[in-house]
Residue, then its C-alpha position, 0 to 999 in steps of 0.5 A: x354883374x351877369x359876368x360875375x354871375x357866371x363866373x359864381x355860377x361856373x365855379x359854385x353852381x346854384x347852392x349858396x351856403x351859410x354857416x349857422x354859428x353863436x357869436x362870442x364876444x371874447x372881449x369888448x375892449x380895444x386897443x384901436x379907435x376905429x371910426x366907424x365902430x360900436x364894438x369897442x367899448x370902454x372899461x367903464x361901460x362893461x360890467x367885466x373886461x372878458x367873458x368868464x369861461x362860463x359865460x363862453x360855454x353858457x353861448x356856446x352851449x346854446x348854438x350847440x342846442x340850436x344846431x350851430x356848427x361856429x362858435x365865431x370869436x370877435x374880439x377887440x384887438x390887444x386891449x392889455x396894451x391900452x388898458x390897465x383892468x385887461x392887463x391886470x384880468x388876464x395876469x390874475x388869471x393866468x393869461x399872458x396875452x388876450x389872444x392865449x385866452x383866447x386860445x383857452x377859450x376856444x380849446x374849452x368850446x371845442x371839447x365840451x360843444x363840439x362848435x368850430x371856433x371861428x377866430x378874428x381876433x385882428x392882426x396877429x403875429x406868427x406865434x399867435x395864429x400858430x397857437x390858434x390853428x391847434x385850437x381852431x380850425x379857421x381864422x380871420x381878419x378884414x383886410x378893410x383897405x389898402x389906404x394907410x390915410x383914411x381918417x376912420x383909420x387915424x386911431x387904430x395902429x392895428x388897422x396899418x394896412x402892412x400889419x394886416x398884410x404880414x398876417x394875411x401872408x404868414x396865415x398862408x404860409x402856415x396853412x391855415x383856412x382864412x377869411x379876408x375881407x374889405x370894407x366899403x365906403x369909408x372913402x376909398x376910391x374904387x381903384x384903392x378896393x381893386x387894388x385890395x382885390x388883387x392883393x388878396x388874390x396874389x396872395x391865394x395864388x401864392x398860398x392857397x389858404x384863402x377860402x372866403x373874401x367878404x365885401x361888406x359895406x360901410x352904414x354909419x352908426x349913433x356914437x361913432x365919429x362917422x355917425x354923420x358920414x354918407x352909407x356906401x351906396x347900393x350901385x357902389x356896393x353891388x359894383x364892389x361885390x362883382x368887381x371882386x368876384x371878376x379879381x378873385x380865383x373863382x375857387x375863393x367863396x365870395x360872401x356880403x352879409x345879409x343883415x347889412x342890406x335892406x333888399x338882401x336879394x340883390x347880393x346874389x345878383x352881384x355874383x355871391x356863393x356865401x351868407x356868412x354866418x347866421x345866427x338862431x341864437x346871438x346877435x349881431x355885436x358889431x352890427x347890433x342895430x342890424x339883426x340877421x334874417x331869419x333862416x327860413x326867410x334867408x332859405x326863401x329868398x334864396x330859393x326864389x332867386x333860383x338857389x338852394x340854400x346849405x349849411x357849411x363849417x367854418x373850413x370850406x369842402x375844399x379844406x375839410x377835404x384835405x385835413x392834412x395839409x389844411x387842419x391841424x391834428x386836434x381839430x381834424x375830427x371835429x371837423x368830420x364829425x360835423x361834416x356831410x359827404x361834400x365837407x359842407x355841415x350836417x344839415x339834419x335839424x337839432x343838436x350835435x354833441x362831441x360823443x364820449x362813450x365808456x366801456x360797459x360793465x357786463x359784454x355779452x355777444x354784441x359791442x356794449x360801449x355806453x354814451x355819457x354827457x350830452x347826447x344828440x338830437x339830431x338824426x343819424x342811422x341807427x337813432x331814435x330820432x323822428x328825421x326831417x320831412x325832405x319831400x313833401x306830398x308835392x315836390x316843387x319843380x327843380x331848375x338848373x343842373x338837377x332838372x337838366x340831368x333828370x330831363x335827359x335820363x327821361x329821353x333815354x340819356x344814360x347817366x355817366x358818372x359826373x351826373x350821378x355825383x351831380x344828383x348827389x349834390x341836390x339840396x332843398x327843393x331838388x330832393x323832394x324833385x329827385x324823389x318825385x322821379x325815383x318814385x315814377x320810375x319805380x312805378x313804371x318797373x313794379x307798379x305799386x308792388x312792395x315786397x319783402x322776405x321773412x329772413x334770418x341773420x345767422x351769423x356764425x362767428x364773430x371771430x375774424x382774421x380781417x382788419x374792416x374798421x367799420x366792423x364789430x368782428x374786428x373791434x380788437x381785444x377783450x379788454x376794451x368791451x368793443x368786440x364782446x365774447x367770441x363766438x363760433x356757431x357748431x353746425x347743430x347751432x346752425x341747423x337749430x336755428x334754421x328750424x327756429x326760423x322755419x317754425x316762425x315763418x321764415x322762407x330765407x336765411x342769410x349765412x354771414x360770419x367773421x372770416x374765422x383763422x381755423x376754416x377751411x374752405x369746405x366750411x362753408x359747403x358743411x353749413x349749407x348743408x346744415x341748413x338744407x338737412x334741417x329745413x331743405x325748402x329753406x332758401x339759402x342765402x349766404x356767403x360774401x365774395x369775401x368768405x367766397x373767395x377765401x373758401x376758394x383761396x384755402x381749398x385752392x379751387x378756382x372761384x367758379x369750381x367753389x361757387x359750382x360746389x356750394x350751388x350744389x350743397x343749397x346755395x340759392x343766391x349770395x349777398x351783395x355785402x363785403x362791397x362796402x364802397x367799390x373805389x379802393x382808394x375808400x377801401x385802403x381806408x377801410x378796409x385794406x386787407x379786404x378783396x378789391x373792387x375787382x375781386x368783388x365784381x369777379x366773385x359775382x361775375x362768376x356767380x351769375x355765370x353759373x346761375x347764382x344770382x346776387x345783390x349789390x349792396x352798398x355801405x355809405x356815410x364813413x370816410x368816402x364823398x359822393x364821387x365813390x358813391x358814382x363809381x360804386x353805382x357805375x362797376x355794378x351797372x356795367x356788371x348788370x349790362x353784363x350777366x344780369x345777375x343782380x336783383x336788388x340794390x341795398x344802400x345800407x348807412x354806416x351805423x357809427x356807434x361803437x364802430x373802431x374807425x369811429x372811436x378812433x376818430x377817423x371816420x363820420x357820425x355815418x350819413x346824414x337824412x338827405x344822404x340817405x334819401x337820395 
């Protein structure tokens, strides 16, 4: 097992996810009559043959209220081949087959809940798992065993180990993200469960898309044909699960359920990154005399074992990651508006709601959409929601990755880039530990001194020539109410609303504004001196390396001859914005009409040069993973080494409501708390 175990903790480190889901059991009739099952149920001891669509919804809407991610949809394998009563439901009804209601259902959960259907709906043939990868972003089947003579087996054709491997391969050769599996103690040899293993691993490496293998081990049931049979030994199991963490690609995330165990803690032990689902709200039905452990049991255990417990999707970060090759079109956002900067699941506590949003009635100067339907209670930026508690009075210690970087920035390390992406990754007990250091490092810079300035936003124009799909100046025509009424400040405007601030207190206005098509570059000397006409001990902030560098570009000045310009009309110090993230790979998303991240640095290079200091800012939680968020970190900190220019650092979440790239679905509902704290 200690090989197992540093195999998982090479590949996976020390974080062990589970996915928090509702189990819908679409329907309890079966075709197969398997040995060892208490699923299956016959016509006669169902009140229906299929869950309504109420009832699906009646589920799913309460893991949406619990904070679930999965809708996870287990079902009898083609029981209208058997039974009469499906066959005649499914035909009233509208449904050529049970794997098209399926299909239905999951499509229904998806829009009106946003849970991730989780399809195992058994052996299916191409056309099947086609129509469910539009539906449902994962699917599944157990491959259970190799052995076509095992005696649980003699009454389920669907269970024909060639069957199950036929629809193991065309899952992967349609890309989608699956989960496989064996069984353990039915009477199989240990060479029949290698045998499995390396099955499932010829095929990974053939296609890839196998992004979880589950062990799980045989417990005889009352009812079943097996009820007498011996459970699967715990030194079987335990070898079970080593053995194929040893066979699998590490990448391949092992899982042993946790409900199925006595002494659940010992899977880890065996070498497992995963819990599987767990769920607050269902239970178990295949196992229901095995209830799941309570989250915050589950997160104990974990922890004491030296882990960090995290939420995931049904789709592993390595497939959220690639949407295109893994994730059809109509379920890609689903999945990002559910995912964290890694791929994992929010992790903020409450519910998540697909949001739908209408045009107001009445746009005045900012953007007026308003939310319809369910609205969520879970937190994210710009919310009213009160955010969960992530470091306590006193932060427990850390243990492993997390403490040995902290360890080595205390001895004067330097952090590179690998590290700074690493500290991004903490869970659990490592934020409130990470916190804890960030905190005692503040106090050896500034003491206990908190400061503040009394500024004003003055945002000139909301009209902008640029494209930044984030931005509320660029959100498109009238017509969709997104942008409100353009705008263009006169100088009197401006210089009135400097003295406004000065009568209120202010020391400091802030000049930003849309990148209007008729300024030239000495619009933006004209407004500082509105401003210093009107208040000249006011302190002039303003003017992004955008509005820097097009002020420069249509004046046909160098950077620094236009920088040595404004300095003399009042500028006292420019605003780190424009930067959004420094990696242009994010910025060709973004905003791909924008500077660069060179273009940006040089602006404030030249800056600082000529004694104009700058801020760096930041703007995190849309498109981008935690790797940018380290180079943003890593150009600044060399540009610092170099002009010391800088005198603050501003993380500023992306706010996703009524944002372009938001409403057209292709970005995340901004950061989530922990982001944000760390």
């Amino acid at each position: 097992m200690a090989r197992a175990q540093h195999v998982r903790n090479t590949a996976h480190g020390t974080r062990i996810t589970f996915s928090p889901k509702v189990f819908i059991p679409l329907t309890m009739l079966c075709r197969d009559k398997c040995g060892y099952c208490t699923f299956a149920q016959p016509p006669a001891r169902l009140e229906k043959p299929y869950l309504t669509p109420d009832d699906v919804l009646a589920i799913a809407r309460q893991g949406a209220r619990n904070g679930c991610h999965e809708a996870l949809f287990t079902l009898g394998e083609r029981p209208e081949l058997r039974y009469d009563i499906a066959a005649t439901w499914l035909k009233d009804h509208g449904y050529d087959s049970t794997v098209h209601y399926l299909a239905e259902m999951a499509q229904l959960v998806l829009q009106e809940t946003g849970l991730l259907p989780h399809a195992n709906a058994g052996a299916l043939y191409e056309d099947e798992l086609a129509m469910l990868r539009r539906v449902s972003p994962s699917q599944g089947m157990m491959l259970e065993s190799l052995r076509d003579d095992l005696e649980c087996h003699r009454g389920a054709p669907d269970k024909e180990p060639q069957r199950r491997i036929n629809t193991l391969c065309t899952a992967g050769e349609l890309a989608i993200p699956f989960t496989s599996g064996i069984l353990v103690g039915l009477g199989e040899t240990r060479q029949d469960r290698i045998d499995a293993l390396h099955l499932l691993a010829a095929a990974h490496t053939k296609y890839g898309h196998l992004q979880e293998v589950i062990v799980q081990n045989f417990l005889p049931k009352p009812g079943t044909a097996m009820h007498k049979a011996r459970p699967c030994p715990e030194d079987e199991y335990l070898w079970s699960i080593a053995v194929a963490r040893l066979i699998l690609p590490p990448e391949i995330h092992l899982q042993a359920p946790p409900n199925l165990s006595d002494d659940f803690a010992v899977l880890l032990d065996a070498g497992i990154d995963d819990w599987g689902g767990v769920s607050p709200v269902t239970a178990d039905h295949v196992n229901p005399e095995r209830p799941w452990p309570a989250l915050d049991r589950l997160r104990t255990v974990t922890e004491e074992r030296g882990f960090v417990l995290a939420p995931r999707l049904t789709v592993y970060p390595e497939f959220v990651r690639a949407p295109e090759k893994w994730l059809d079109p109509a379920v890609q956002f689903p999945v990002l508006d559910r995912s964290d900067a890694e791929g994992l699941g929010r992790d903020d506590p409450g519910a998540i709601w697909p949001e739908k949003v209408t045009a107001a009635d009445v746009v005045h100067d900012g953007a007026e959409v308003v939310l319809v339907g369910h609205k969520s209670t879970q937190w994210y930026s710009g919310s009213n929601v009160r955010p969960m508690t992530l470091v306590p009075h006193s932060a427990p210690a850390a243990t492993g990755r997390i403490a040995e970087i902290v360890e080595g920035h205390r001895n004067g390390q330097e952090l590179g880039e690998k590290e700074v992406v690493d500290l991004f990754r903490a869970r659990g007990p490592e934020v409130g530990y990470l916190a804890d250091y960030a905190d005692e490092l503040r106090y050896r810079a500034v003491g206990n001194t908190v400061t503040w300035v009394h500024n004003r936003n003055i945002n000139y124009t909301n009209v902008c020539t640029y494209k930044c799909k984030f931005c509320g100046f660029s959100k498109g025509p009238l017509s969709l109410n997104l942008r409100g009424t353009p705008y263009l400040l006169t100088l009197d405007d401006i210089a009135d609303r400097a003295r406004e601030a000065s009568l209120l207190g202010a020391t400091e206005v802030t000049l930003q504004g849309g990148i209007h098509p008729d300024f030239d570059g000495d619009y933006y000397i004209d407004v500082t001196h509105a401003v210093k006409n009107a208040v000249p001990d006011m302190h002039v902030h303003g003017f992004t390396a955008l509005e820097v560098t097009e002020g420069a570009t249509r004046n046909g000045e160098s950077l620094r001859d236009y920088l040595i310009r404004l300095k003399d009309a009042g500028l006292a110090s420019l605003p780190g914005t424009a930067a959004e993230i420094l990696d242009d790979d994010v910025r060709a998303v973004i905003c791909s009409d924008k500077v660069n991240t060179e273009e940006w640095l040089e602006c404030h290079r030249q800056a600082h040069s000529i004694g104009l200091h700058s801020n760096i800012t930041i703007m995190y939680g849309s498109v981008e993973h935690p790797e940018s968020w380290a180079k943003h970190f890593m150009v600044t900190r060399e540009l610092q080494k170099e002009t010391g220019g800088f005198t603050e650092f501003i993380p500023l979440p992306f706010v996703h409501m009524a944002s372009p790239i938001y409403l057209q679905k292709k970005s995340r509902r901004g950061p989530t708390f922990r982001e944000t704290v760390l």
